[in-house]
C-alpha positions as CSV (number, residue, x, y, z in Angstrom):
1,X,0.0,0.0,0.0
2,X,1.2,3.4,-0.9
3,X,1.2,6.3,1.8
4,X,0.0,9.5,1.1
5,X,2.2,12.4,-0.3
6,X,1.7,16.0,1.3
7,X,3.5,18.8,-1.2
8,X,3.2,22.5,-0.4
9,X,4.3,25.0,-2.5
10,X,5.0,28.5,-1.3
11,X,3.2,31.5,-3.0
12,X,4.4,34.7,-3.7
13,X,4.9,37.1,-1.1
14,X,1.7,39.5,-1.2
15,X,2.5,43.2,-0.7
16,X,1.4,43.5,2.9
17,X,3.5,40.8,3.8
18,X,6.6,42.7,2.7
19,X,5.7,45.7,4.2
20,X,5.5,43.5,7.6
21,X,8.4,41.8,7.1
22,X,7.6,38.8,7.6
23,X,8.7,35.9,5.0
24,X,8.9,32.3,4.3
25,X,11.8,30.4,4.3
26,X,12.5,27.1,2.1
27,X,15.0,24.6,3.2
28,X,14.8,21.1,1.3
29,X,11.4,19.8,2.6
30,X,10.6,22.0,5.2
31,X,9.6,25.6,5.4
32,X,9.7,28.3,8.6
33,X,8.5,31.8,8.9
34,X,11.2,34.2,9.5
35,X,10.8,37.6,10.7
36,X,12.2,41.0,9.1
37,X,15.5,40.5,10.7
38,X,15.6,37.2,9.1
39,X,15.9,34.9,11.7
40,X,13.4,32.3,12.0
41,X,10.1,32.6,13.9
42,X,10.3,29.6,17.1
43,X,7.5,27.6,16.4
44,X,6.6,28.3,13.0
45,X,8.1,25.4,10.5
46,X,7.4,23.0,9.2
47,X,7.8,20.1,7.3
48,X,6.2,18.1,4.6
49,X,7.3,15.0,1.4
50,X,7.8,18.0,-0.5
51,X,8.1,21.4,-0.4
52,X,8.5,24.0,-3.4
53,X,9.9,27.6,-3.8
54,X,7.9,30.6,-5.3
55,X,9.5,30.2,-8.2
56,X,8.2,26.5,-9.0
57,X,6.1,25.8,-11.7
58,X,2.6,23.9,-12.5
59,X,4.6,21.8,-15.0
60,X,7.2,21.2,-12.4
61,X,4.6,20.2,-9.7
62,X,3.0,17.7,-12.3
63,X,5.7,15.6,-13.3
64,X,7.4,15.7,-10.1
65,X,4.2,14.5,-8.2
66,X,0.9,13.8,-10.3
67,X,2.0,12.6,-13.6
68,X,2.3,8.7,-12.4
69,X,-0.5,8.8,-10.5
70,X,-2.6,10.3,-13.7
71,X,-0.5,7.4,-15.5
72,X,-2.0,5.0,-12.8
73,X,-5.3,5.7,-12.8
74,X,-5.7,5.7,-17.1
75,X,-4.6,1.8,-16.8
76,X,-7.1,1.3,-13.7
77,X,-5.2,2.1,-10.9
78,X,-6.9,3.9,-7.7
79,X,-5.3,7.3,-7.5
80,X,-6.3,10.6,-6.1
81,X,-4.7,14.0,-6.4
82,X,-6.0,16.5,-4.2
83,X,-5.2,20.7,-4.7
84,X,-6.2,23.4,-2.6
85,X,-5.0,27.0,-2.1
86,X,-4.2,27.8,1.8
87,X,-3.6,30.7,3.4
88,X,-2.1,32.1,6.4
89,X,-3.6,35.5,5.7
């Protein structure tokens, strides 16, 4: 049995963020608020399977995580992709 894969990938930085200085960090698969100083927020990261910059793309996302289970599920395979968009805000 397969487990379940949890991906996040960071949006942009909205405008009122920046003015707050507030910003999100990436480091392999885990990501932590740090404040305008730049050091990181205690108790605020986290970590995940996978975790993707702003600068990631759709395309990127899709073969890196949903292409085989799209593959999968065309020859009859149980697969389930899930997206939502999350915010903090």
């Amino acid at each position: 049995m397969e487990k379940i894969c949890v991906a996040v990938r960071v949006r942009p930085s909205a405008n009122e963020e920046s003015v707050n200085g507030f910003c999100w960090k990436v480091e392999s698969n885990r990501i932590s608020l740090h404040g305008s100083d730049g050091t990181p927020i205690s108790g605020v990261s986290f970590a995940f399977d996978h975790v993707f910059d702003q600068e990631c793309s759709n395309a990127r996302v899709y073969e890196l995580l949903t292409k085989d289970i799209i593959n999968a599920a065309v020859e009859g395979f149980n697969g389930g992709v899930q997206c939502f968009r999350f915010s903090l805000a």
